[in-house]
The first five atom37 places (N, CA, C, CB, O) and aatype in JSON, in Angstrom:
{
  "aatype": [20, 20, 20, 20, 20, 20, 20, 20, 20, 20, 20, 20, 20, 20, 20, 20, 20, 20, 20, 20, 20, 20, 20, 20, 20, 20, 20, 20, 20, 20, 20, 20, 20, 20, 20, 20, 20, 20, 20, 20, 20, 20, 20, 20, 20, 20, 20, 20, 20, 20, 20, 20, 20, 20, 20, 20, 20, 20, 20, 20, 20, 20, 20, 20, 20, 20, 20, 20, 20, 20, 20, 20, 20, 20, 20, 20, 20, 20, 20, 20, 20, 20],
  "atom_mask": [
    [1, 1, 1, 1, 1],
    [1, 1, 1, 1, 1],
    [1, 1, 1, 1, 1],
    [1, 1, 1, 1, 1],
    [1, 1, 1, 1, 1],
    [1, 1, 1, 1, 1],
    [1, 1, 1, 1, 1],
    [1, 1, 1, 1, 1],
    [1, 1, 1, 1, 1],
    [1, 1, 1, 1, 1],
    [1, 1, 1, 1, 1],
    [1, 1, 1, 1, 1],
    [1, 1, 1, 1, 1],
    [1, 1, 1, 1, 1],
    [1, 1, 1, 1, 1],
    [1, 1, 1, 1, 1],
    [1, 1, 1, 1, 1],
    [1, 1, 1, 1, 1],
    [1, 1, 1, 1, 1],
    [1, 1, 1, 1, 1],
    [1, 1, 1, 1, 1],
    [1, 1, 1, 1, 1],
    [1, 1, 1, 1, 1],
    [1, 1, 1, 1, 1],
    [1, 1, 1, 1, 1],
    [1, 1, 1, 1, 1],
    [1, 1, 1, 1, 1],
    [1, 1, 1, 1, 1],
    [1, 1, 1, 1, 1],
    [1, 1, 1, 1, 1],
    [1, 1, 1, 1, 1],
    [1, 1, 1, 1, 1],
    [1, 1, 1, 1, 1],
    [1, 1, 1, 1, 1],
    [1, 1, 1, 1, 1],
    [1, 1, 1, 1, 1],
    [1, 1, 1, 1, 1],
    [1, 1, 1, 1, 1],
    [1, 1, 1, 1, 1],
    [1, 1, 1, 1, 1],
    [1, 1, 1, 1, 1],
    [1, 1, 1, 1, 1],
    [1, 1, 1, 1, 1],
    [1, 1, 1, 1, 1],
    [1, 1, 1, 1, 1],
    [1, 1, 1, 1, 1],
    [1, 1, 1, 1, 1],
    [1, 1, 1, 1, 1],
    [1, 1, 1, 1, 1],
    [1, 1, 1, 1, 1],
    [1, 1, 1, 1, 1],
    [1, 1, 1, 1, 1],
    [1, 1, 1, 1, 1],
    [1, 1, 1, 1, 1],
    [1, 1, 1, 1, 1],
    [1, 1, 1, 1, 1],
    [1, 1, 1, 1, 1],
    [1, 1, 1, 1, 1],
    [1, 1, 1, 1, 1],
    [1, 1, 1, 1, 1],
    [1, 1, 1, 1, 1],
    [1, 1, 1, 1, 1],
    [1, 1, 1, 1, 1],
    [1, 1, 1, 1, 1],
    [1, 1, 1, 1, 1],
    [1, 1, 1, 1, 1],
    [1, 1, 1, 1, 1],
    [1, 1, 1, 1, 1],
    [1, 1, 1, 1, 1],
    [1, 1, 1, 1, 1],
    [1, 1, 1, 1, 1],
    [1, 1, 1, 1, 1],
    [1, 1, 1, 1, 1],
    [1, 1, 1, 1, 1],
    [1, 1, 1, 1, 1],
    [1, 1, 1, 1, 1],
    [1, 1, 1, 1, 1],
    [1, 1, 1, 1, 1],
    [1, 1, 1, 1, 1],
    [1, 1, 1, 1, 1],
    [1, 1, 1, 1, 1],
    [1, 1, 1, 1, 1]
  ],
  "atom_positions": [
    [[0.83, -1.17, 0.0], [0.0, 0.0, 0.0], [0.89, 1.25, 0.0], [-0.95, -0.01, 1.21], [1.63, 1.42, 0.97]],
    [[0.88, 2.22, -1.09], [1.24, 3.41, -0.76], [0.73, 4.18, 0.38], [1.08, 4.0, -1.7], [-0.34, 3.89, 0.92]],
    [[1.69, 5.44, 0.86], [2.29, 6.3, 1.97], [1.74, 7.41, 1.18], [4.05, 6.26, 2.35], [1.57, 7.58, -0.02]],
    [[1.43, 8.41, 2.65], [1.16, 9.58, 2.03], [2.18, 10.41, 1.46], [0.55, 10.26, 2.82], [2.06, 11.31, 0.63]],
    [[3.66, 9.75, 2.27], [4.99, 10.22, 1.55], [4.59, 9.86, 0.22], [6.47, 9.46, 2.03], [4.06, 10.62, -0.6]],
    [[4.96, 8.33, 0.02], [4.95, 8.09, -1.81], [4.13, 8.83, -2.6], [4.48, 6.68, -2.3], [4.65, 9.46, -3.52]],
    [[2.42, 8.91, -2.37], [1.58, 9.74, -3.21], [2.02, 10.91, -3.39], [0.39, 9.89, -2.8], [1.73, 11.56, -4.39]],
    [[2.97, 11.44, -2.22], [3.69, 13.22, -2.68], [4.89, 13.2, -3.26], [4.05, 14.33, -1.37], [5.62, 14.19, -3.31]],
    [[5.08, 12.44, -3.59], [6.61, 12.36, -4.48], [6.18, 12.1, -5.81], [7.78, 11.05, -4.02], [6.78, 12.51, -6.8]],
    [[4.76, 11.17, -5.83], [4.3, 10.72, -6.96], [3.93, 11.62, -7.9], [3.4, 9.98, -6.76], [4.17, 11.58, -9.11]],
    [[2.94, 12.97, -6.87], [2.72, 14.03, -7.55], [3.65, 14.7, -7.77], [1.95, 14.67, -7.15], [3.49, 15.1, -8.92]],
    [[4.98, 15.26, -7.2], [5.29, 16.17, -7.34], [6.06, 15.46, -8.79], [5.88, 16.86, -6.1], [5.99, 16.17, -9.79]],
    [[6.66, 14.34, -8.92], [7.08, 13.87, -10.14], [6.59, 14.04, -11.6], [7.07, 12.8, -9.96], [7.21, 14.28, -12.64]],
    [[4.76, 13.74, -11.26], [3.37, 14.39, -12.69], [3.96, 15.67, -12.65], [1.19, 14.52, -12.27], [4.51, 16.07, -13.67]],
    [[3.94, 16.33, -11.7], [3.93, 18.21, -11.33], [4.99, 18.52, -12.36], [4.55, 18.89, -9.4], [4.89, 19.39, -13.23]],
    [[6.09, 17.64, -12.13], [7.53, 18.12, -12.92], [7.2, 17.75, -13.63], [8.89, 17.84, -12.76], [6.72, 18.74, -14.17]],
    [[6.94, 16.72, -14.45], [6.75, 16.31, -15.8], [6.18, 17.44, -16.28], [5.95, 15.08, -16.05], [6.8, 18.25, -16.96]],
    [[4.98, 17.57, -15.95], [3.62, 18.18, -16.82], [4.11, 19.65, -16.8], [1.82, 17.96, -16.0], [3.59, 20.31, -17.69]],
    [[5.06, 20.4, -15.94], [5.79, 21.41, -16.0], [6.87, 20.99, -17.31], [6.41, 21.7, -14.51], [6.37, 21.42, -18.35]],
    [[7.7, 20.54, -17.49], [8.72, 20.69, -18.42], [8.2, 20.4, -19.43], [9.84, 20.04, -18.28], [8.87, 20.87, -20.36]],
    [[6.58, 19.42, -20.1], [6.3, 19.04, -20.99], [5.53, 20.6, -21.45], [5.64, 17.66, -20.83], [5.3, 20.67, -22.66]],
    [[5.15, 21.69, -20.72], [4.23, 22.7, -21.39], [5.27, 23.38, -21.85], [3.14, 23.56, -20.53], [5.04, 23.92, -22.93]],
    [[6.79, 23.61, -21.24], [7.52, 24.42, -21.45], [8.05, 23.89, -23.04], [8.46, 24.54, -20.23], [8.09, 24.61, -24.05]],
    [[8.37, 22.72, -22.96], [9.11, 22.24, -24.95], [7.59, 22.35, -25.26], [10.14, 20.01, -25.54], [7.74, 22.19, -26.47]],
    [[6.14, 22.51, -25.11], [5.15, 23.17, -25.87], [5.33, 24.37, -26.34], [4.13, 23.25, -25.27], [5.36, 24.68, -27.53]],
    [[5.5, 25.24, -25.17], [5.52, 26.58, -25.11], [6.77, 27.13, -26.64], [6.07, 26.96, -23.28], [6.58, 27.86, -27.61]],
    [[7.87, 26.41, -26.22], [9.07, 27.01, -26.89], [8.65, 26.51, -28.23], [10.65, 26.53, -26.34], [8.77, 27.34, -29.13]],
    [[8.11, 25.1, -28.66], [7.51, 24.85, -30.13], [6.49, 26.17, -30.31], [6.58, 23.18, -30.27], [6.64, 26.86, -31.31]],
    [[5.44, 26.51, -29.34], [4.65, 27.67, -29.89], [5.31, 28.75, -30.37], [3.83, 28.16, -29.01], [5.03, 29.28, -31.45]],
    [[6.23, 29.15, -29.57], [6.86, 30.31, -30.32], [7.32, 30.38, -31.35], [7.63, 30.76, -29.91], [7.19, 31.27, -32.19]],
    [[8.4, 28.7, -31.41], [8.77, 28.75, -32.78], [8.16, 29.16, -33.96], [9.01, 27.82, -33.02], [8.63, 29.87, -34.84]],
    [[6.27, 28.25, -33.83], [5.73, 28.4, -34.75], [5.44, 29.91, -35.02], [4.78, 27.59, -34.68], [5.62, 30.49, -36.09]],
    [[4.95, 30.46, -33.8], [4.72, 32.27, -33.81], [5.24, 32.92, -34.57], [5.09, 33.05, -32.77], [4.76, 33.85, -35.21]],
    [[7.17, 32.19, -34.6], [8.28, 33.3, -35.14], [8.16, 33.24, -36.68], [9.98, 32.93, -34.66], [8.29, 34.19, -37.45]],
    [[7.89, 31.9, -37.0], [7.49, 31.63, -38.42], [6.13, 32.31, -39.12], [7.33, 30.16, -38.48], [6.28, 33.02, -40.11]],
    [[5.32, 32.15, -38.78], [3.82, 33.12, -39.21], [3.72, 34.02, -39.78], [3.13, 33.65, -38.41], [3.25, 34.37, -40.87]],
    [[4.69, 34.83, -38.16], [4.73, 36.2, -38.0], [5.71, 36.24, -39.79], [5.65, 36.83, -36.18], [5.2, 36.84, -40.73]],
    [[6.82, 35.63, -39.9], [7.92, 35.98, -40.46], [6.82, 35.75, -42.06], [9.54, 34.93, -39.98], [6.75, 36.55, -42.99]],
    [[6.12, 34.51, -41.94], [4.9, 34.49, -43.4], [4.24, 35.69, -43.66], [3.53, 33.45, -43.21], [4.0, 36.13, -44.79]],
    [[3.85, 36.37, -42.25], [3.12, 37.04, -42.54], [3.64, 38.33, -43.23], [2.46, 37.11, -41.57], [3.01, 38.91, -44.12]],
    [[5.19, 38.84, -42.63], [5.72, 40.02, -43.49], [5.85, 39.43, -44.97], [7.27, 40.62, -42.91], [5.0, 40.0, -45.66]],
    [[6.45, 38.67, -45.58], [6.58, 37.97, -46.64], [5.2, 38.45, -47.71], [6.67, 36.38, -46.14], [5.26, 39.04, -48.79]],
    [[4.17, 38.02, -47.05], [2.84, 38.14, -47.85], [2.61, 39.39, -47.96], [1.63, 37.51, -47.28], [2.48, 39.98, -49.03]],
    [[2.54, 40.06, -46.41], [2.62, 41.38, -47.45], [3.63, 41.94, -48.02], [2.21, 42.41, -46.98], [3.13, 42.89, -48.63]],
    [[4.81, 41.95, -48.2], [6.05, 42.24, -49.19], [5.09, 41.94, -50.6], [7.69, 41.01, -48.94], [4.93, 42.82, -51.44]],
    [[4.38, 40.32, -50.74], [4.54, 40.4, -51.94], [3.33, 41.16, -52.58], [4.79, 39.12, -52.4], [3.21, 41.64, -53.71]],
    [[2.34, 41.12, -51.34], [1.08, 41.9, -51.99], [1.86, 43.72, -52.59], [-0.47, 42.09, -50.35], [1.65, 44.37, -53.61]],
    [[2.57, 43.93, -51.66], [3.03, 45.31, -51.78], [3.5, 45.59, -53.61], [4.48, 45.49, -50.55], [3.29, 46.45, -54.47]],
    [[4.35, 44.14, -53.49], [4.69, 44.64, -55.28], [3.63, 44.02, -56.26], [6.4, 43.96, -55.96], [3.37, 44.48, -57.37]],
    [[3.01, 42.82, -55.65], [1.51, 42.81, -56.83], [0.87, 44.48, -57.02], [-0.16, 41.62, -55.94], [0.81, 45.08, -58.09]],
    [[0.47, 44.98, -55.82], [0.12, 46.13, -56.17], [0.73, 47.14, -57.33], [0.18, 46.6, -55.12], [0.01, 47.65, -58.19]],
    [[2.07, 47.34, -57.24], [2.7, 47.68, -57.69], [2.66, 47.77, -59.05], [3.31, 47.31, -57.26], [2.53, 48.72, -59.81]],
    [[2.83, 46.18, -59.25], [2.81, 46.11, -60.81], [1.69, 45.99, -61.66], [3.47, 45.14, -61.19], [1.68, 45.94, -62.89]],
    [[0.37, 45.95, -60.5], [-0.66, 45.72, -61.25], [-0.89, 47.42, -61.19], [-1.86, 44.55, -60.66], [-1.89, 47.86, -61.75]],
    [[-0.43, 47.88, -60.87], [-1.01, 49.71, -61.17], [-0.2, 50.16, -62.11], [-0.85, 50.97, -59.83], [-0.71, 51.13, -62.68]],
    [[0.88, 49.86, -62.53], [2.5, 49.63, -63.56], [1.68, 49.47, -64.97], [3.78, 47.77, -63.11], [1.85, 50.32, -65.85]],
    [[0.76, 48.3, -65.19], [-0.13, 47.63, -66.04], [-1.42, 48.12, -66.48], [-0.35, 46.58, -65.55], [-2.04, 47.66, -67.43]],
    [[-1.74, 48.93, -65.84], [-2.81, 49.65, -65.32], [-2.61, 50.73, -66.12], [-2.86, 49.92, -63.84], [-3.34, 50.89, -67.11]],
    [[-1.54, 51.68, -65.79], [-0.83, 52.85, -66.28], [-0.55, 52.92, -68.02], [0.59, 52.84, -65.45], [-0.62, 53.8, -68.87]],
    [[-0.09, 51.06, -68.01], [-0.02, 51.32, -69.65], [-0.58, 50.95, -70.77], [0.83, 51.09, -70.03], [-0.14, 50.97, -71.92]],
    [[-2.32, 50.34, -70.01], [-3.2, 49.95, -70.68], [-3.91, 51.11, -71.0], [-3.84, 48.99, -70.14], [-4.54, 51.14, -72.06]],
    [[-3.9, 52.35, -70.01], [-4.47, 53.54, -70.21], [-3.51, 54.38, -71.46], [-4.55, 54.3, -68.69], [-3.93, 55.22, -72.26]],
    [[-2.14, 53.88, -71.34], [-1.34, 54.7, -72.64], [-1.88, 54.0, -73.63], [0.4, 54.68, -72.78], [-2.07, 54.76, -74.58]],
    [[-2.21, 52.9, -73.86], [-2.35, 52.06, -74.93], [-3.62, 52.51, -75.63], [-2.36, 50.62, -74.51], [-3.89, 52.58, -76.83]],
    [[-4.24, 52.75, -74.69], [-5.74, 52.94, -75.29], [-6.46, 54.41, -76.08], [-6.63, 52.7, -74.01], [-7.41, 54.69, -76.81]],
    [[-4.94, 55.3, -75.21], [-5.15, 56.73, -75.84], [-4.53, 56.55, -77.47], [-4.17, 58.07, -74.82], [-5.16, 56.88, -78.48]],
    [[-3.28, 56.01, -77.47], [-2.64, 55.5, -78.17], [-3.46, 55.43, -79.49], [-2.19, 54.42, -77.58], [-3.6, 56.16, -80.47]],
    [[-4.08, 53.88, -78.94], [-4.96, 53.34, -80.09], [-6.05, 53.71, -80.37], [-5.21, 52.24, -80.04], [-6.75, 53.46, -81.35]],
    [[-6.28, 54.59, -79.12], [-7.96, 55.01, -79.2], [-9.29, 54.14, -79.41], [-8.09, 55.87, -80.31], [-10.36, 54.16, -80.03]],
    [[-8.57, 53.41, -78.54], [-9.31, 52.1, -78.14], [-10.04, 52.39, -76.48], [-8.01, 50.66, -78.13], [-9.61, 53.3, -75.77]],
    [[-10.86, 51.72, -76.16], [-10.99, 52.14, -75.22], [-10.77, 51.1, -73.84], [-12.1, 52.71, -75.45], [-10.69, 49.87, -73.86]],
    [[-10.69, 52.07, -72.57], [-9.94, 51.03, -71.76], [-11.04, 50.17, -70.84], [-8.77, 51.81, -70.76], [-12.0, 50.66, -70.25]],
    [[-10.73, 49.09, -70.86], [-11.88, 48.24, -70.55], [-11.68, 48.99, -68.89], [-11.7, 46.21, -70.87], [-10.61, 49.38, -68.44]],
    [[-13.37, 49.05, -68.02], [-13.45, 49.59, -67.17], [-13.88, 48.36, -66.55], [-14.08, 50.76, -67.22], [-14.72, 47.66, -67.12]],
    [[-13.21, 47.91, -65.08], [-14.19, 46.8, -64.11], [-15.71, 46.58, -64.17], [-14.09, 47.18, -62.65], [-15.84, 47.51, -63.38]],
    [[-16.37, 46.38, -64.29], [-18.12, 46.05, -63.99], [-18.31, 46.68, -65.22], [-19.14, 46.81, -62.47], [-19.4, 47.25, -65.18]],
    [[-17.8, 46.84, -66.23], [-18.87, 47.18, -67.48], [-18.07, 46.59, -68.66], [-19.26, 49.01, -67.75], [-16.86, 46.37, -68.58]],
    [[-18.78, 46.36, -69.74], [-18.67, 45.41, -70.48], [-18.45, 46.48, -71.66], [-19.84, 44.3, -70.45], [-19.03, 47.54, -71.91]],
    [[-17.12, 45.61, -72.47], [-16.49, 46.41, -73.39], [-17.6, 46.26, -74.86], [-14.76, 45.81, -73.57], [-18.39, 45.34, -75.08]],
    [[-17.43, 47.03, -75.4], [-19.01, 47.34, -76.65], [-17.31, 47.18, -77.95], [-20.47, 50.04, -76.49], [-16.28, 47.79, -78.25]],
    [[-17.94, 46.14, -78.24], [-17.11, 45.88, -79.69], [-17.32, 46.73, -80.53], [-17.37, 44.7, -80.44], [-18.52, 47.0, -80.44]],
    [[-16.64, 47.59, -81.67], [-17.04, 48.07, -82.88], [-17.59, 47.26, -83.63], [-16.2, 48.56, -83.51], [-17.98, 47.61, -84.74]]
  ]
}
């Protein structure tokens, strides 16, 4: 039969475990955090130059069209063929 000694050694042994097991949790969470975070500048970097170049494209579909005198297709409306 276990002692009320043994049952407190028993716990304090879970206690330590279940302490050092949240901590290599903890330090994997961050890891993952540091990564995210680091996705997350990335994505917007790249949205920053999609923007970029889609206004770049933008700029010279409007030269093109003075150009050709064509006209520049506008979002939500539908281009009228000659």
């Amino acid at each position: 039969m276990l002692t009320n000694e043994d049952l407190q050694a028993i716990s304090g042994l879970i206690t330590s475990a279940v302490t050092a097991s949240e901590g290599r949790m903890m330090a994997r969470m961050d890891k993952i955090d540091a990564r995210l975070d680091n996705m997350d500048a990335r994505l917007d970097n790249m949205d920053t130059r999609l923007d970029n170049a889609v206004n770049a494209l933008v700029e010279w579909a409007e030269q093109v069209a003075v150009i050709t005198k064509a006209p520049f297709p506008v979002q939500h409306q539908p281009v009228v063929e000659p």
